[in-house]
N, C-alpha and C positions, 0 to 999 in steps of 0.2 A: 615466633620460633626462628625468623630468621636471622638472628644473633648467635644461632649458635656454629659449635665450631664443627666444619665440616668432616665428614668420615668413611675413610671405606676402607672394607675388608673384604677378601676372597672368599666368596659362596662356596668353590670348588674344593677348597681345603677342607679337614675333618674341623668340627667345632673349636676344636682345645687350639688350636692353632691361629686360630680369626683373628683375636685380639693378636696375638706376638706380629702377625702379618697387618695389622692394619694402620693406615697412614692417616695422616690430617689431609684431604681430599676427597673431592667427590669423582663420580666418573661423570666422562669418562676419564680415564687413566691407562696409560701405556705402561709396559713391561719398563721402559727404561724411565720413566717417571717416578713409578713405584721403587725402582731403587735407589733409586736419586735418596727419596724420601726417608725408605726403609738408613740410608747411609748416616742421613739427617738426627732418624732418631735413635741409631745403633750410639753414634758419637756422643748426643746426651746424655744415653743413659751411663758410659762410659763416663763422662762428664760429672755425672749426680750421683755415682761410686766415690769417686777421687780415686789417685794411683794407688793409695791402699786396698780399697776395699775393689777395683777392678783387679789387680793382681790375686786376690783370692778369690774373687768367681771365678777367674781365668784358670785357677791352679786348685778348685776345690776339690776334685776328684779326676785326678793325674787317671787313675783307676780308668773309670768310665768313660771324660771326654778329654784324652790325650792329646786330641788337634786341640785344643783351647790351652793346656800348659804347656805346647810346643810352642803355640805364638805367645806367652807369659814370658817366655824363657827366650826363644831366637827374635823377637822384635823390640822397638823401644816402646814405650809407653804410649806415642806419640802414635804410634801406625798399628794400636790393638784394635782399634776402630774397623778401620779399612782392611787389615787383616780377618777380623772374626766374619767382616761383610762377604769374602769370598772365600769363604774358610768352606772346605767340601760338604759342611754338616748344613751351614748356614745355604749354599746354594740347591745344598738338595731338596733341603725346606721350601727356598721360593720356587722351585721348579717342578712341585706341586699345584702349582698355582694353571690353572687347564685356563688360559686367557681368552680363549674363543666362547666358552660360553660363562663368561663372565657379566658383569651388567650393576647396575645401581641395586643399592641395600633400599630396601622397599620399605621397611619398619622402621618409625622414630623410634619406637623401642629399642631396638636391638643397636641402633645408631648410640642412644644414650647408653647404652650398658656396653658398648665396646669404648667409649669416651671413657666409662666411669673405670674398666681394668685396665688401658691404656695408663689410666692414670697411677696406677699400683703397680704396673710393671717395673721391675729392676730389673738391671744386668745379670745378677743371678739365674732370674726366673725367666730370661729368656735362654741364656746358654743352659739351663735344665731342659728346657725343654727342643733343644737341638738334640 
């Protein structure tokens, strides 16, 4: 099993949250690593949209999350990435993250099952769940 690809996710967050929050690494991992990372795979998934289909997550519900069709609309295509990464919705997400009692995911299980929705996340489904 040590071929596999490494994983971690914040214990301290609510469940539904682990996967959008968790990065290809193990700990330990610092606050500004995990962003790094988190930035790594905001821009993929931005990436694995294309500009069509990132302009309608970005714009799917003007309604709900208005900071996502503000940056749709006031930025280029090129900085939705980096924009959504510090977007007020997006930081208030990782700033649930309680970093002092944080620590290594203990379960190869729970490792494989945040690899396996990792892997089904889209762009969509993370700015839903901002």
């Amino acid at each position: 099993m040590d071929d596999m690809k490494k994983v971690w996710a914040p214990r301290t967050v609510p469940e539904e949250l682990q996967a959008l929050l968790a990065v290809e690494a193990s700990w330990p991992i610092t606050p500004g690593q995990h962003q790094s990372l988190m930035e790594s795979k905001v821009a993929k998934l931005f990436q694995e949209a294309g500009p069509v289909g990132a302009r309608q997550a970005l714009e799917m519900s003007e309604e709900h999350f208005p900071e996502m069709a503000l940056i749709a609309r006031n930025q280029s295509a090129k900085a939705w990435p980096e924009a959504l990464m510090w977007s007020d919705s997006m930081q208030a997400m990782l700033s649930r993250i309680q970093w002092s009692k944080e620590g290594p995911l203990k379960s190869e299980a729970l490792k494989l099952d945040l690899l396996d929705q990792m892997e089904e996340q889209s762009l969509q489904s993370l700015i839903e769940s901002l």
